[in-house]
RODO-2510 file (C-alpha; in nm, 4 decimals, decimal comma):
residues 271
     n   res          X          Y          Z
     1     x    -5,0919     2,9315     4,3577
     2     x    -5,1980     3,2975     4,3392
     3     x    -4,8793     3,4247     4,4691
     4     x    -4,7353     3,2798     4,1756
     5     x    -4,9537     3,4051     3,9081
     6     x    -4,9109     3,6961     4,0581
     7     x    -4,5421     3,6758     4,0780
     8     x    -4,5890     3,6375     3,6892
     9     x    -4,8043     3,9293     3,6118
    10     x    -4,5647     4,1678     3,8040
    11     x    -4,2338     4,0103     3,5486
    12     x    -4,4265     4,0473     3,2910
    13     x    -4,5496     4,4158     3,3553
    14     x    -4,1929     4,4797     3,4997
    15     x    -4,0758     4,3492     3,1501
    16     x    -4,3214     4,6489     2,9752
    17     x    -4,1416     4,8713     3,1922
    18     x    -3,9526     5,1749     2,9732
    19     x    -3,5959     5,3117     3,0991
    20     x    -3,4262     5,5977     2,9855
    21     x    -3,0675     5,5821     2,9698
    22     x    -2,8820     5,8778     2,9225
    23     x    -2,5073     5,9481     2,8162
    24     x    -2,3323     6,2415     3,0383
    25     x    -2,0227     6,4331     2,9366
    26     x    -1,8538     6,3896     3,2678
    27     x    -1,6295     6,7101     3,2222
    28     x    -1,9091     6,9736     3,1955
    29     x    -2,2024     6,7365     3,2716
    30     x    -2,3485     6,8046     2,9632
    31     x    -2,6118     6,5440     2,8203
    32     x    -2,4609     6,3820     2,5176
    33     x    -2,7408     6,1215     2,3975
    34     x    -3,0301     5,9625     2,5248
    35     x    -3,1886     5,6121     2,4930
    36     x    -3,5224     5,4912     2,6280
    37     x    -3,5491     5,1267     2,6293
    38     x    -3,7798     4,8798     2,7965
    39     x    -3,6553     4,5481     3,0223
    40     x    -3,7468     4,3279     2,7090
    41     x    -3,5388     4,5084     2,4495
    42     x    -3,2573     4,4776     2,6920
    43     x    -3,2960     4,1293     2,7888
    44     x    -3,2972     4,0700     2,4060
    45     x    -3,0288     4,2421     2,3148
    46     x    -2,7969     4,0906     2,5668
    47     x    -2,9434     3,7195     2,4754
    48     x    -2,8480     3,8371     2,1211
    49     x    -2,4971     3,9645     2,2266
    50     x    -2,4391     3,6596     2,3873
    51     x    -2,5745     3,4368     2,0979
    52     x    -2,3450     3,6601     1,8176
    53     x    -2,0391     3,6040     2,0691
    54     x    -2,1022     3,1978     2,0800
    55     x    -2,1221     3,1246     1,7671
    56     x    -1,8220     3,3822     1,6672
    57     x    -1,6281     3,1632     1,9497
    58     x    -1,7290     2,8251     1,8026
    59     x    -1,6477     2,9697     1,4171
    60     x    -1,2828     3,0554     1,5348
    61     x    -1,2172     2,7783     1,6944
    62     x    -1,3536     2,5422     1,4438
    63     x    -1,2385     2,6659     1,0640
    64     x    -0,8763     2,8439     1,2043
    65     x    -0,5746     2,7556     1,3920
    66     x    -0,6997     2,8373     1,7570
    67     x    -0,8221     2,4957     1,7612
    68     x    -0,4372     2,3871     1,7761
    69     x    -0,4183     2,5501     2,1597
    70     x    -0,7284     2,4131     2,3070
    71     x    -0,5817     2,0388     2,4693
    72     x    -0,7640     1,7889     2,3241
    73     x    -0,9374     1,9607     2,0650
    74     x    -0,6487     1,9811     1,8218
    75     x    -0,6679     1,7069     1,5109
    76     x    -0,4511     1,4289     1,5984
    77     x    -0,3934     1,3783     1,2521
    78     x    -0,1535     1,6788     1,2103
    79     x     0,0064     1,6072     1,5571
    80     x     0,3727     1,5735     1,4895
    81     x     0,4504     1,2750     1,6949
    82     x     0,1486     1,0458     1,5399
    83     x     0,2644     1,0919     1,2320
    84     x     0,6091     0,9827     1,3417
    85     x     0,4483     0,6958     1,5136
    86     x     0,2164     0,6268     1,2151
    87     x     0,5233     0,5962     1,0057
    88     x     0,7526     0,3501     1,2319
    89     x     0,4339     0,1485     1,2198
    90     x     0,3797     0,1280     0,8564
    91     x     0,6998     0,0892     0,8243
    92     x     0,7250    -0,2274     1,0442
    93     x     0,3590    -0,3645     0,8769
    94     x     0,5824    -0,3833     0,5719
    95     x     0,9229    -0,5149     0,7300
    96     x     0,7075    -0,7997     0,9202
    97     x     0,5162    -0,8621     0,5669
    98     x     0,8505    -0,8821     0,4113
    99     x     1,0029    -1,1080     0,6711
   100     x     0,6755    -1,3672     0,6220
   101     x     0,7610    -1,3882     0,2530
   102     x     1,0857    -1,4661     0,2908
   103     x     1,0392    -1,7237     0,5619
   104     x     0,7562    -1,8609     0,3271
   105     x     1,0293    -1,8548     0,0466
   106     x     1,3156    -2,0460     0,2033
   107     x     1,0474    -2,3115     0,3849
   108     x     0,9431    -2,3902     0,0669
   109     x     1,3211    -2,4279    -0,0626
   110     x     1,4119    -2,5991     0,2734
   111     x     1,1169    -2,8702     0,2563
   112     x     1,1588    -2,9028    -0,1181
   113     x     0,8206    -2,8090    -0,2345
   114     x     1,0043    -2,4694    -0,3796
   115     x     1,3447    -2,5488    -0,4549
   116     x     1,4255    -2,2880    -0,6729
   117     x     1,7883    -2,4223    -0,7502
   118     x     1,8087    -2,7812    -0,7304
   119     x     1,5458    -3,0467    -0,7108
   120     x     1,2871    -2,8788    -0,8551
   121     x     1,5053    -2,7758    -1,1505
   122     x     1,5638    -3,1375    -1,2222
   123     x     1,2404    -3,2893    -1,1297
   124     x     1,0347    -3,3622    -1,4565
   125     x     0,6156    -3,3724    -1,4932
   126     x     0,5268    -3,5604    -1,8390
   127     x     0,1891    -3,5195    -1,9434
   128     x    -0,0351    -3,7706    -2,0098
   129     x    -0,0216    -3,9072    -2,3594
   130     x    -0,3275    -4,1449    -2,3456
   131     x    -0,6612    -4,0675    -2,3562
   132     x    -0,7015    -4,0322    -1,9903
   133     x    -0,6154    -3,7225    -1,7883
   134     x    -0,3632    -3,7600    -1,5560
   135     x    -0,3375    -3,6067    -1,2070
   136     x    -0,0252    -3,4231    -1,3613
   137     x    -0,2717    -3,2736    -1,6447
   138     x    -0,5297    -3,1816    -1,3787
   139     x    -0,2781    -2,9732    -1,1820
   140     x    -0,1662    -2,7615    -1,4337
   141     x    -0,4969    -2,6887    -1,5676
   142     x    -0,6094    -2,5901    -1,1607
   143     x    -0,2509    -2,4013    -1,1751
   144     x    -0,3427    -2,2430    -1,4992
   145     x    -0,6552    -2,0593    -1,3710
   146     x    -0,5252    -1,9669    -1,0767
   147     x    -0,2264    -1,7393    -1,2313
   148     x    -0,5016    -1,6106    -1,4617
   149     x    -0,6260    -1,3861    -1,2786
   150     x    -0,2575    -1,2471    -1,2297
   151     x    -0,0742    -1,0129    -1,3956
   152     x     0,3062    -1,0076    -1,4472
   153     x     0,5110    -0,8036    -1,5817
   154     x     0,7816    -0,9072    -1,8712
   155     x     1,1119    -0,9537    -1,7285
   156     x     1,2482    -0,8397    -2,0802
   157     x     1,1246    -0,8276    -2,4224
   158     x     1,3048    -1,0175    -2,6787
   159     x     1,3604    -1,3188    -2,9254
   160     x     1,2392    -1,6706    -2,7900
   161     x     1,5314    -1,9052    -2,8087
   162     x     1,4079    -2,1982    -2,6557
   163     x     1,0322    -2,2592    -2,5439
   164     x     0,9689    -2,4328    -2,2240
   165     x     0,9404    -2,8041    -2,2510
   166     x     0,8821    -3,0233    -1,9195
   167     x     0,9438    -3,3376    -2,0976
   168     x     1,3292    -3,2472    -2,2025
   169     x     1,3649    -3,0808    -1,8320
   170     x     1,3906    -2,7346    -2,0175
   171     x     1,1647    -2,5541    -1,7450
   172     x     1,1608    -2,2100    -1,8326
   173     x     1,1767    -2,0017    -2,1103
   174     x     1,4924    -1,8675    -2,3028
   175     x     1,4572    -1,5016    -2,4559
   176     x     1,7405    -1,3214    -2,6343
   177     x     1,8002    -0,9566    -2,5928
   178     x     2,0240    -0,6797    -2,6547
   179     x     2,3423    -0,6499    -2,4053
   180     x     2,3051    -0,4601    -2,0912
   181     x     1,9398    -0,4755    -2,0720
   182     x     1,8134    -0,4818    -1,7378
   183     x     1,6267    -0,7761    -1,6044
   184     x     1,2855    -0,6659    -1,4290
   185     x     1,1009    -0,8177    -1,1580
   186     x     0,7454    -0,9745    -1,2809
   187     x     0,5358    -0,8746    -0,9634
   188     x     0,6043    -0,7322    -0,6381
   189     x     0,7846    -0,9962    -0,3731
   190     x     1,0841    -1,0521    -0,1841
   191     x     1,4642    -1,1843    -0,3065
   192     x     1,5033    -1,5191    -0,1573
   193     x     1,8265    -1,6334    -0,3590
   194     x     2,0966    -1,4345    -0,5259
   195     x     2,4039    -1,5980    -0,6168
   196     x     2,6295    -1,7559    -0,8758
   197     x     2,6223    -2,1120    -0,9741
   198     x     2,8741    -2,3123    -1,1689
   199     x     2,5684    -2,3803    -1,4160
   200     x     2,3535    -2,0988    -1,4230
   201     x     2,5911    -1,8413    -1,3397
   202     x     2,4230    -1,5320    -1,1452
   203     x     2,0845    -1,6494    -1,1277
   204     x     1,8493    -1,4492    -0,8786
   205     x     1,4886    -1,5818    -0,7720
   206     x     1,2021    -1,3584    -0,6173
   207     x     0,9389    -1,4670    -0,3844
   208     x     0,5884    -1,3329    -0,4461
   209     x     0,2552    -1,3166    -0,3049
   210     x     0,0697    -1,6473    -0,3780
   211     x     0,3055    -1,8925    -0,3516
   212     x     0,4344    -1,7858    -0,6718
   213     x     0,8281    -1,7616    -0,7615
   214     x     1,0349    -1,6492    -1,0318
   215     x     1,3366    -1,7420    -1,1527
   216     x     1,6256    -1,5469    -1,3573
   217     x     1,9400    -1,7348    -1,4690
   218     x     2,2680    -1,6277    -1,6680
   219     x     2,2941    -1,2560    -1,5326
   220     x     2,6005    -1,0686    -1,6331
   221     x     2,5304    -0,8835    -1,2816
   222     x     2,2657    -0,9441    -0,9864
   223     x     2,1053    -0,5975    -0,8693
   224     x     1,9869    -0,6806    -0,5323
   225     x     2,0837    -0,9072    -0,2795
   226     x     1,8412    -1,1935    -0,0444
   227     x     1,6239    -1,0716     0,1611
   228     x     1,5410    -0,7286    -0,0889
   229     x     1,2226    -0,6369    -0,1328
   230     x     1,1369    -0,5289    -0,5240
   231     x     0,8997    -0,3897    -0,6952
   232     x     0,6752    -0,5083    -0,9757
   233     x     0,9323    -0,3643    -1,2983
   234     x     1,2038    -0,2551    -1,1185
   235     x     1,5172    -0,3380    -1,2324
   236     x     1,7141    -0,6664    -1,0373
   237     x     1,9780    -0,7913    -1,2800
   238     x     2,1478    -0,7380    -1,6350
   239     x     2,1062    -0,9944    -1,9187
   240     x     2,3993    -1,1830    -1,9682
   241     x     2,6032    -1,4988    -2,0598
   242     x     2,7618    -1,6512    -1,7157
   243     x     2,7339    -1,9910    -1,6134
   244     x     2,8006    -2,3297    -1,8246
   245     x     2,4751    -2,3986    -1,9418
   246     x     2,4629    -2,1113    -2,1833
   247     x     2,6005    -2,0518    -2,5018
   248     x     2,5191    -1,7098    -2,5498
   249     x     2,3596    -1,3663    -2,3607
   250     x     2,0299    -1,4676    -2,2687
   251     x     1,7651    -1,4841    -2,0085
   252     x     1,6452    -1,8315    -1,8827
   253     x     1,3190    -1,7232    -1,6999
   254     x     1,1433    -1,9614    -1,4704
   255     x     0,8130    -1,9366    -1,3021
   256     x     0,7039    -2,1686    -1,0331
   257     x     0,3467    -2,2044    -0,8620
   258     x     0,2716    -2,3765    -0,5538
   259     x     0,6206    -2,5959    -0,6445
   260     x     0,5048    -2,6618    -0,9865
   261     x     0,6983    -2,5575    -1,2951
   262     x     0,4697    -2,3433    -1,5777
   263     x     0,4958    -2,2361    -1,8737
   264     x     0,5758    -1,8371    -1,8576
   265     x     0,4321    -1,7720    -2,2028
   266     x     0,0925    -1,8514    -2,0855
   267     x     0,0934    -1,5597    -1,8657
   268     x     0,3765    -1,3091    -1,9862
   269     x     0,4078    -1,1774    -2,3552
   270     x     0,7593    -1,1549    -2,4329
   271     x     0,7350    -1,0151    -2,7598
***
């Protein structure tokens, strides 16, 4: 126990301790300068040395380019071959997405609760005319508040021809517009039929996100194919007058929900 606090007296009188230090012109042998120090300053000003160097280091490395040669230190986010990776996977999120809403699309066609051509063009819902509500009445009012909270966007603007009517099978709406205007999709989705029919000429139909479709009939031309994926506004068709259920350019605009006709002026403003 002694030796020890005597071990500690002698550091810290060693640390009192005062060295000169002197600078020699080794050529003539001249003295040039000469510093007296003590143990303490010099342990402090190599601890401070040190400490300046350290965080000099860690400043480089951390707010410049260095950082890019250290391995494993870099930031992964500006590594070239993530962000290539990062892309093909994006890129397949959305193909796979795509590929889902199609399938969901032509299911729907195939099992006839979405037949966007056929069937569901010539089934017909009449509403109740008593005093009771009818199960067909209670379904369009649940369809009704679930499109709006929806927003679509008007496939054109225009002159109503001929207002939707279930009862007289007229399931869509008819607007009139000037010649060569394009045709726009309502919401984002996926092309699940373009084609020409004997009746409604080049009629194109678009699957979107909540079991909703939409339907576009007498095209003078059809802008994308099946399987496209569009964009809310962009352009898929040009108003026109094909097909034998027409007498005139037009654009017969259906909107289906969850295999249910509705009325698109409830939801889009054509005007």
């Amino acid at each position: 126990m002694s030796a020890d606090i005597n071990d500690k007296k002698k550091f810290k009188e060693k640390l009192k301790d005062t060295y000169r230090i002197l600078v020699i012109d080794v050529e003539d042998l001249k003295e040039v300068g000469s510093y007296q120090l003590s143990m303490a300053q010099i342990y402090t000003y190599i601890l401070s040395g040190l400490l300046l160097f350290s965080v000099l280091l860690v400043s480089l490395l951390a707010f410049t380019p260095l950082k890019r040669l250290m391995p494993g230190y870099g930031d992964i986010e500006e590594n070239t071959k993530f962000v290539e990776l990062r892309k093909k996977i994006t890129n397949l999120e959305e193909e796979l997405e795509t590929q889902i809403i199609y399938t969901q699309g032509l299911q729907n066609m195939l099992s006839g609760n979405g037949d966007v051509s056929i069937s569901m063009s010539q089934s017909t819902i009449v509403p109740s005319t008593s005093g009771v509500i009818s199960d067909a009445d209670l379904k369009e009012s649940k369809i009704t508040r679930s499109l709006d909270n929806q927003y679509f966007v008007p496939p054109v603007l225009g002159v109503i021809s001929a207002a939707y009517d279930r009862a007289n099978n007229h399931l869509g709406t008819d607007i009139i517009a000037p010649k060569d205007t394009p045709i726009k999709a309502i919401s984002a989705g996926v092309v699940i039929g373009s084609d020409f029919t004997l009746d409604t000429g080049n009629t194109i139909s678009v699957q979107h996100h909540n079991n909703v479709i939409s339907i576009y009939k007498h095209n003078s031309a059809l802008l994308k194919k099946s399987g496209d994926k569009v964009s809310a506004g962009e352009a898929i068709a040009i108003i026109g007058n094909t097909g034998e259920l027409t007498d005139g350019p037009h654009l017969h605009f259906e909107l289906w929900y969850d295999g249910n006709p509705v009325n698109p002026e409830n939801f889009i403003n054509f005007k």
